[in-house]
C-alpha positions in Angstrom: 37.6 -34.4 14.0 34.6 -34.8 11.6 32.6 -36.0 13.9 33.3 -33.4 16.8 32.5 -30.7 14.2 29.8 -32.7 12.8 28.1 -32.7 16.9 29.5 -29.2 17.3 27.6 -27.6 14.4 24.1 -29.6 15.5 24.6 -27.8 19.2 25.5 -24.5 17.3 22.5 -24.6 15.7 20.0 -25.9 18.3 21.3 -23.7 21.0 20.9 -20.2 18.9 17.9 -18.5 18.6 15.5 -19.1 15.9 14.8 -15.9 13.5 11.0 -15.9 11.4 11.1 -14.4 8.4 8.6 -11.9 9.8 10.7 -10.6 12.5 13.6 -10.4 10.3 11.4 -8.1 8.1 10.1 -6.2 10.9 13.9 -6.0 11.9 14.6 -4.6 8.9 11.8 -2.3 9.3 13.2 -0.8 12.8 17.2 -1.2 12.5 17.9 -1.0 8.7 20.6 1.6 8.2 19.5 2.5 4.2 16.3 2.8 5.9 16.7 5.4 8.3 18.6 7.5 5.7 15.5 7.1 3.8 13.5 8.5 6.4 15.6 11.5 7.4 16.0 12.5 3.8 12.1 12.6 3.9 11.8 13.9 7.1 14.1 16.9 5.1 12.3 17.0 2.2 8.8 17.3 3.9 10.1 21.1 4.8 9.6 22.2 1.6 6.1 22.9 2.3 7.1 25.1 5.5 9.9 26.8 3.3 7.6 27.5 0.4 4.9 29.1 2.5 8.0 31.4 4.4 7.3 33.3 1.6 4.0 34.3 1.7 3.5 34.8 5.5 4.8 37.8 7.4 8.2 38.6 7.6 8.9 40.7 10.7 11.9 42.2 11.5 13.4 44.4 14.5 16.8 45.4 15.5 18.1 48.5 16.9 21.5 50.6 16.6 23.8 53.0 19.2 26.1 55.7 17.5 28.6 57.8 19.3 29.0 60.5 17.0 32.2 63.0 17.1 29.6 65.8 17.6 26.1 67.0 19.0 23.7 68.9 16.3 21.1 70.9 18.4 19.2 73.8 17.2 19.1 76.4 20.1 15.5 77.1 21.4 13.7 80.1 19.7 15.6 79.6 16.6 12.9 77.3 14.8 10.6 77.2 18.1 10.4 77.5 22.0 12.2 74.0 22.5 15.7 73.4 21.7 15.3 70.3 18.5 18.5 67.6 19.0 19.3 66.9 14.8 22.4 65.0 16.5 22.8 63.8 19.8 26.5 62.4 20.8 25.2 59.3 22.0 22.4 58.4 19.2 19.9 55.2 19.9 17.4 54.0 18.0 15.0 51.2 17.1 12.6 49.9 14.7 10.3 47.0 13.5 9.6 45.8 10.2 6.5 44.0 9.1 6.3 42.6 5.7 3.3 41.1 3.8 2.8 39.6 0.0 -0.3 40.2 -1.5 -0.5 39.1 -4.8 2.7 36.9 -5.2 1.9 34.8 -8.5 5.6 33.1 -8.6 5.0 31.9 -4.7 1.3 30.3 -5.5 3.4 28.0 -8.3 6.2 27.4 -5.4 3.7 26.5 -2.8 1.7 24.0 -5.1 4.9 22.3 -6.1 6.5 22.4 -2.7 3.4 19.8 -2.0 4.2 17.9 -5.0 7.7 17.6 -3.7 6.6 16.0 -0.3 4.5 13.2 -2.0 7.6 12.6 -4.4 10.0 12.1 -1.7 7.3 10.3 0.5 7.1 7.8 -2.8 10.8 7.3 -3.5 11.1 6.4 0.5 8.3 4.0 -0.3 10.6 2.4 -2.7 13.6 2.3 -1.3 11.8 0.6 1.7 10.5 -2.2 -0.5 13.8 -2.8 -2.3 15.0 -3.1 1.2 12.5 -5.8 2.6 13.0 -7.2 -1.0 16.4 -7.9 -0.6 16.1 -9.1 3.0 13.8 -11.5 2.0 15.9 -12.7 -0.6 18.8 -12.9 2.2 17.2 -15.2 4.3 15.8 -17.4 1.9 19.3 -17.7 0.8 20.8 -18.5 4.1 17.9 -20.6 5.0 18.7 -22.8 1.7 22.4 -23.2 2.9 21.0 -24.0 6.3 19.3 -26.8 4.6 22.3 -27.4 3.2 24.6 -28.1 5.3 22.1 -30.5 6.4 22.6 -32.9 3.8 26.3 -32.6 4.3 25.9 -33.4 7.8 24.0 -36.8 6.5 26.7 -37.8 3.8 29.6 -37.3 6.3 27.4 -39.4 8.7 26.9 -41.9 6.1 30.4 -42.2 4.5 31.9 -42.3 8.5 29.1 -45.2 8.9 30.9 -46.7 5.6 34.3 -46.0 6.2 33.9 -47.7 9.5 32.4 -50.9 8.1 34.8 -51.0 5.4 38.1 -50.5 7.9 36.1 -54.0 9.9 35.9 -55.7 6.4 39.3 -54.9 5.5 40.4 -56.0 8.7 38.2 -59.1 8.2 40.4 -60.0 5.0 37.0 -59.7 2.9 37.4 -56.1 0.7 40.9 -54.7 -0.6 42.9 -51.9 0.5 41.8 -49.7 -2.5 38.1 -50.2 -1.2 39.2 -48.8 1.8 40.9 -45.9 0.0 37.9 -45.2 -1.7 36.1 -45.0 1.9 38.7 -42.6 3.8 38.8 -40.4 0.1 34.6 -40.1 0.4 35.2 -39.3 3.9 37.5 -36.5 3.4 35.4 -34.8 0.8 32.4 -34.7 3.0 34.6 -33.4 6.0 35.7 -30.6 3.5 32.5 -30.2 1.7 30.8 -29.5 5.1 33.8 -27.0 6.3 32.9 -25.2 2.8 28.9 -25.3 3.9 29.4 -24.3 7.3 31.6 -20.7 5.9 29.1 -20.6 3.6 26.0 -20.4 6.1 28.2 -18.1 8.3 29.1 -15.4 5.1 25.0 -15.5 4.4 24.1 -14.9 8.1 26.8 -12.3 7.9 25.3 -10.5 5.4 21.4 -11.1 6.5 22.1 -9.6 9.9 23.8 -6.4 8.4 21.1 -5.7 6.7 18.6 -6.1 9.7 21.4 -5.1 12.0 21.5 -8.1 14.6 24.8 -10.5 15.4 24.5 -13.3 13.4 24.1 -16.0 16.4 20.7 -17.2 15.1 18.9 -19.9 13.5 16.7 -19.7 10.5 12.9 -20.6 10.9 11.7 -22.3 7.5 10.5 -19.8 5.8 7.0 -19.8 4.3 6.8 -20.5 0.4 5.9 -17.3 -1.0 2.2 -17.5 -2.7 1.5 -15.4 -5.9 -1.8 -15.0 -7.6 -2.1 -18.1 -9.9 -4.4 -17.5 -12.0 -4.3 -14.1 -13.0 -3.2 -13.0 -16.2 -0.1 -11.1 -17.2 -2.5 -8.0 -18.5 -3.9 -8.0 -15.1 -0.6 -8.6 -13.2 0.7 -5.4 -14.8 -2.5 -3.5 -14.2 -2.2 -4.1 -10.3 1.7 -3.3 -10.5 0.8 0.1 -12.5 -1.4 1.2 -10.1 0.5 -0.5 -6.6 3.9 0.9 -7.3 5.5 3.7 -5.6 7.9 4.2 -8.4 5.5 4.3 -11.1 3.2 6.8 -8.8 6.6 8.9 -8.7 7.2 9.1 -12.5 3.2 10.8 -12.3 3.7 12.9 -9.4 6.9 14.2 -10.9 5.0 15.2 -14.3 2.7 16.9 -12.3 5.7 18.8 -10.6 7.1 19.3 -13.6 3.8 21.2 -15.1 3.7 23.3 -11.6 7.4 24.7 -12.5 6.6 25.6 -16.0 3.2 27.6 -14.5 5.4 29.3 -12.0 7.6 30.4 -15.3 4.1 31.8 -16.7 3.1 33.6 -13.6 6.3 35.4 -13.6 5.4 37.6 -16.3 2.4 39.0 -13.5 2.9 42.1 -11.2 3.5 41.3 -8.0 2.0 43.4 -5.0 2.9 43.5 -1.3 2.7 45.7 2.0 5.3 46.9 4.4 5.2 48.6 7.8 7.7 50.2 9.7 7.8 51.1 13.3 10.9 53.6 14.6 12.1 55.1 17.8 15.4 57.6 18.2 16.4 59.9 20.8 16.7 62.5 18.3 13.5 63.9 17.2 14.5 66.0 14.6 12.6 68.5 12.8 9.1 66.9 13.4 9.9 66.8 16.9 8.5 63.4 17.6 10.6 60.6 18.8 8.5 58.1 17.4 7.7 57.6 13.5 5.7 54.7 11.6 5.0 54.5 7.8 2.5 51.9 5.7 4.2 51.3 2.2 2.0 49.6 -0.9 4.7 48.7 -3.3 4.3 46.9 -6.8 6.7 45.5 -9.3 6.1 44.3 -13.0 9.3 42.7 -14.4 8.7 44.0 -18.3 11.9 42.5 -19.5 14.4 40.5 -18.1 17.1 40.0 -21.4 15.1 37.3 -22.7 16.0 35.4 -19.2 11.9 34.1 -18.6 11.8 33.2 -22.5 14.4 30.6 -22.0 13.1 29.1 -18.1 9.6 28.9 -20.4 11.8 26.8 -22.7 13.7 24.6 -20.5 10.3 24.2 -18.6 8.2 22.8 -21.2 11.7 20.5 -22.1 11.4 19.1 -18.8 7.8 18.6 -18.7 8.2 16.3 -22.2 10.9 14.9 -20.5 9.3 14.0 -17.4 6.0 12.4 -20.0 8.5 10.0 -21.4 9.6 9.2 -17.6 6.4 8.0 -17.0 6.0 6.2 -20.1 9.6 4.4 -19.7 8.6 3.5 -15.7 5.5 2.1 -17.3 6.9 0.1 -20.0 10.4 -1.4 -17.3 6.9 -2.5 -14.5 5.2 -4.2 -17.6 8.8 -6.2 -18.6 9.3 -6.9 -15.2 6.1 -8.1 -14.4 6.2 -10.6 -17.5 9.6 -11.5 -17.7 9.4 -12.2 -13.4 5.9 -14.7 -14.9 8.3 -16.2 -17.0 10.7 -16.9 -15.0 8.8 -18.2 -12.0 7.5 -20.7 -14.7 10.7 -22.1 -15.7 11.5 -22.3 -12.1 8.6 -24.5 -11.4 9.5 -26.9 -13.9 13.1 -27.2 -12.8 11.8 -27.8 -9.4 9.0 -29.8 -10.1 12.3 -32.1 -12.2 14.5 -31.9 -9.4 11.7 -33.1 -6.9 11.3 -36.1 -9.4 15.2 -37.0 -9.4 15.3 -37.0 -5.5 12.8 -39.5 -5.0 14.1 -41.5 -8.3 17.4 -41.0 -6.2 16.1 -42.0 -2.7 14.4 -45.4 -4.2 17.9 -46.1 -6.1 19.6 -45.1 -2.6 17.2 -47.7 -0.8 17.8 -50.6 -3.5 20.9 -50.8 -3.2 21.5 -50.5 0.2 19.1 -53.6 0.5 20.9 -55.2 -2.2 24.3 -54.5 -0.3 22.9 -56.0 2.7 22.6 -59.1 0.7 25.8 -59.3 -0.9 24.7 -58.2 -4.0 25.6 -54.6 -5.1 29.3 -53.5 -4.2 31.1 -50.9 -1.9 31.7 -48.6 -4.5 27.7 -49.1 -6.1 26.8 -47.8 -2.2 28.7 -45.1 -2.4 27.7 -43.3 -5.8 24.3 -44.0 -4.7 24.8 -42.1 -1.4 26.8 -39.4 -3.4 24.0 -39.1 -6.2 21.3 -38.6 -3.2 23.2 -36.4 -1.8 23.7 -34.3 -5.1 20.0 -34.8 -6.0 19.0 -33.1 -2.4 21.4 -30.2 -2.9 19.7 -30.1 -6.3 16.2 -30.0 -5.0 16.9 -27.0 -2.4 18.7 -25.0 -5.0 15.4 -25.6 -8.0 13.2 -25.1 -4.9 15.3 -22.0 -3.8 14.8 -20.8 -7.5 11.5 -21.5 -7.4 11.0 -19.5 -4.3 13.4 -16.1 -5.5 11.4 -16.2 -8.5 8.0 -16.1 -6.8 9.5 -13.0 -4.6 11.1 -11.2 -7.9 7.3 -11.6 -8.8 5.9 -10.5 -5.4 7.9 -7.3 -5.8 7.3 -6.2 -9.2 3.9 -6.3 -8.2 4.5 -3.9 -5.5 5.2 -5.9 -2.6 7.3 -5.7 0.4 5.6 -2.2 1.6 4.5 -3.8 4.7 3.3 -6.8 6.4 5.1 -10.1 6.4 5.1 -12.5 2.9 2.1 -14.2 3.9 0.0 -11.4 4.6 0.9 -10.0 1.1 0.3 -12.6 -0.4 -3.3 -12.9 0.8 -3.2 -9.0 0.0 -2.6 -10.1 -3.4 -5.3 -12.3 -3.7 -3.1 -15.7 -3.7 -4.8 -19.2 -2.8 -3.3 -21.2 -0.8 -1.0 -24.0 -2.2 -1.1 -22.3 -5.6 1.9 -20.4 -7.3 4.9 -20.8 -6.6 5.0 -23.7 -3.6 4.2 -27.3 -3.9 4.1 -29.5 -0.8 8.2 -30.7 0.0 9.4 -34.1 -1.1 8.7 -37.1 1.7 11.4 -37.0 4.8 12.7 -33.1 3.8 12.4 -30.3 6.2 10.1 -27.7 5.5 11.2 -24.8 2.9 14.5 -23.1 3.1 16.0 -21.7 0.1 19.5 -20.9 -0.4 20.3 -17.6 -1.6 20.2 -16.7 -5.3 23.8 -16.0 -5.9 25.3 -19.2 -4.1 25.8 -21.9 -5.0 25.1 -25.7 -3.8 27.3 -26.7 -1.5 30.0 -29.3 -3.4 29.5 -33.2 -2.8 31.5 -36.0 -3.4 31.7 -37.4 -6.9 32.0 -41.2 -6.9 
């Protein structure tokens, strides 16, 4: 059984299609459903320009009307004149257009300014939500690729404790170990089946998840990933610098104090007359008393709002409240980028150090693998000596892909406080960002381990066998 499912996961894997972590961003780019929420909602927010400016351009009108009245007025010719003049007719018709123009509109200049203010808002915010997005794609596949990895060194210890349960079945048979030895062998082998069942779900749930988000079936392999770079040598003041001025959300916080300062303006212009023209165009089949079918009329009209109850006096107030409001905004989405930038530092230096501890305990834990499998050979070391040394590599591999996994979240947590994940692939932002190559957060991979794959942030190692 183990070693069917052993064989069977290998074929899995070799036979599916291999996914970069560039086209899973790009993927994400294209298919991701928070994405294309994003974008309508922009898409619907971008007509505020075209509704503010409604206001301002002409407004014409037409409609027309048919009356069947109960009776006719007609005054008889030669009363008022040599034609007979229809005041009434039974059937009345009639039509007329209406154009209407603002001149001097004070509360519409403060609408239209702000209904551009709004556009570059909502264009921002869809900025962000995109790199939180990409953010958190990139932290799903280095997650899956980690278990990937993985499930890997299962794969090797269930290899290696079949290998020994075999040998120790022929020396038991051979009358040269004891039945518990034995024991101990089929027990390692049954954790390693179940600790690889355990890895396998695990890969699936995390390929489950990365291909929601990118919207693909999950019937693909992981690519190593690339080891995300990050400016080495550049200091936190100037890390925060570049994120003050690179992210969207911290552009938002300005653009919406400069909204808010448009509002409270359009609050001030509303004390100011307002002025506009209106023409009218009518037709009837009654001429009445003019004895013209047809009528027009040009109409100047002004309005100066003296006093409202007190009702502008309070907008004023809650106006200038929002604009202080809005100040501190900008100062708190200032101050959250700074702590994020520094505490992300932080943390991708503690995450070095693990790894750069853990890469140090796997080769420790390979040379006391290779010991004492030479001093088994010769009769030396025991059975059960072999066997915590295969589970302590084992643990010590699983170790060093979830430090280098850490290692690697970290770096990205950094990558995206800086503003990252806008566009382009890790490596290109990377460069963007001024990174050098093998500095940061990657160091070259211990001797005999694949290239770089992660596991995700919130899962843990797969379990091993303890001796």
């Amino acid at each position: 059984m183990s070693t069917l499912l052993a064989l069977s996961l290998s074929a899995a894997l070799a036979a599916a299609p291999v996914l970069s972590l560039d086209e899973a961003l790009e993927s994400a780019r294209q298919q991701n459903l928070d994405l294309k929420i994003a974008q309508e909602r922009f898409e619907q927010a971008s007509l505020a320009t075209r509704k503010a400016w409604s206001g301002y351009l002409p407004q014409v009108a037409v409609g027309a009307t048919i009356t069947r009245n109960n009776v006719a007025a007609i005054i008889p010719a030669g009363v008022l004149g040599p034609n007979p003049i229809t005041i009434q007719p039974l059937i009345q018709q009639g039509a007329q257009a209406e154009v209407r123009q603002a001149i001097i509109a004070p509360q519409l200049w403060a609408a239209i300014a702000a209904s551009y203010k709004s556009v570059k808002l909502a264009e921002l915010n869809t900025q962000t939500a995109r790199r939180q997005v990409l953010f958190g794609v990139a932290q799903a596949y280095y997650g899956a690729a980690a278990q990937q990895e993985a499930l890997r060194a299962q794969e090797r210890l269930l290899e290696l404790n079949q290998a020994r349960e075999k040998d120790t079945q022929a020396r038991f048979d051979a009358g040269t170990v004891t039945r518990v030895a034995l024991l101990r062998a089929q027990l390692d082998r049954s954790r390693a089946e179940q600790d690889l069942v355990r890895a396998k779900n695990a890969l699936a749930g995390l390929k489950l998840a990365l291909g929601t988000l990118i919207q693909r079936e999950p019937d693909f392999e992981l690519a190593p990933p690339p080891e995300p770079q990050v400016p080495a040598q550049a200091s936190p003041e100037d890390l925060v610098k570049q994120a003050i001025e690179a992210r969207s959300d911290v552009q938002a916080s300005e653009v919406g104090l400069e909204l808010t300062r448009i509002n409270k303006k359009g609050v001030l212009l509303s004390y100011l007359p307002t002025l506009g023209v209106t023409g009218t165009y009518r037709i009837a089949n009654a001429s009445g008393f003019s004895g013209s079918n047809e009528t027009w009329a040009i109409t100047f009209g002004a309005s100066w709002t003296l006093f409202d109850g007190g009702l502008r006096e309070a907008n004023l107030s809650e106006a200038s409240s929002r604009v202080r409001e809005a100040s501190v905004s900008q100062q708190l989405a200032q101050a959250r980028v700074k702590e994020e930038v520094r505490r992300s530092k932080l943390d991708l230096e503690n995450a070095l150090a693990n790894r750069a501890k853990a890469e140090e305990a796997l080769g420790l834990a390979r040379e006391s693998n290779r010991l004492t499998d030479v001093s088994f050979q010769a009769g030396v070391a025991t059975y059960l000596e072999v066997a915590d040394a295969n589970t302590s590599l084992t643990n010590a591999e699983v170790g060093f892909v979830s430090e280098r996994l850490q290692a690697s979240l970290a770096a990205l947590r950094l990558l995206n406080s800086l503003g990252s994940f806008e566009s382009g692939s890790v490596r290109k932002e990377a460069a963007e960002l001024g990174a050098q190559p093998g500095a940061g957060a990657a160091s070259q991979p211990a001797p005999q381990q694949p290239a770089p794959a992660p596991e995700q942030q919130t899962q843990q190692p797969a379990p091993t066998p303890q001796p």
